[in-house]
C-alpha positions in Angstrom: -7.9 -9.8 -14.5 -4.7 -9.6 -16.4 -2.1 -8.4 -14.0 0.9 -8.0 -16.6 1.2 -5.6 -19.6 1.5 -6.7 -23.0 5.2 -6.2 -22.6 5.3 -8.3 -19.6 6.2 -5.6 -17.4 4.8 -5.9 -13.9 2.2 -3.3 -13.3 1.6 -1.7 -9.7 -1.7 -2.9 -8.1 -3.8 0.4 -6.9 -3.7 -0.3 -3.0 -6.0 1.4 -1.0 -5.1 2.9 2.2 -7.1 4.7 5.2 -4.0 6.2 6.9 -4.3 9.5 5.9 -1.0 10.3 8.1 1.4 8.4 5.5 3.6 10.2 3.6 2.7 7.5 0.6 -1.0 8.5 1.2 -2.4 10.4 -2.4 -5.5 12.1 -0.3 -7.6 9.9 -2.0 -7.5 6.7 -0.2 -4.7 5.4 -2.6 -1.5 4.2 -1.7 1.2 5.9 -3.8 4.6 3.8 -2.8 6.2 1.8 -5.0 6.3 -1.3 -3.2 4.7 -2.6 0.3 5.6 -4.9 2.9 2.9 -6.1 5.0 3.5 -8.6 7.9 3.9 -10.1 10.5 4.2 -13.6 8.9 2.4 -15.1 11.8 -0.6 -13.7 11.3 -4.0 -15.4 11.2 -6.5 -11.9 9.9 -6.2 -8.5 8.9 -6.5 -7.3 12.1 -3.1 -8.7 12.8 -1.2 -7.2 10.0 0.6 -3.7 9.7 2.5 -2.0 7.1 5.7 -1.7 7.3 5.9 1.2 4.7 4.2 3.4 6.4 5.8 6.6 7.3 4.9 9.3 8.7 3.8 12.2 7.5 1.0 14.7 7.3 0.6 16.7 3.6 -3.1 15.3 3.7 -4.3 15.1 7.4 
């Protein structure tokens, strides 16, 4: 999978999301922000990690 445009322009990875609370949420299952932050660096599995974009919101719950 080329992850770069020709032009070598970085290209936004489609991240998909569950929280349908999020402001970045599309309704769809798709993250819409520009950029995420996922942590804590400590963690050992998902089930320990959390977004730290998330904000909340409510246009599609």
């Amino acid at each position: 999978m080329d992850i770069f445009k020709e032009n070598n322009e970085e290209r936004t990875p489609t991240v998909y999301c569950d929280v349908k609370n999020c402001t970045y949420h599309d309704g769809e299952n798709i993250c819409t922000a520009n950029k995420i932050k996922v942590g804590p660096s400590h963690a050992i599995s998902s089930i320990d990690t959390i977004c730290a974009t998330f904000k909340a919101g409510n246009k599609y719950h």
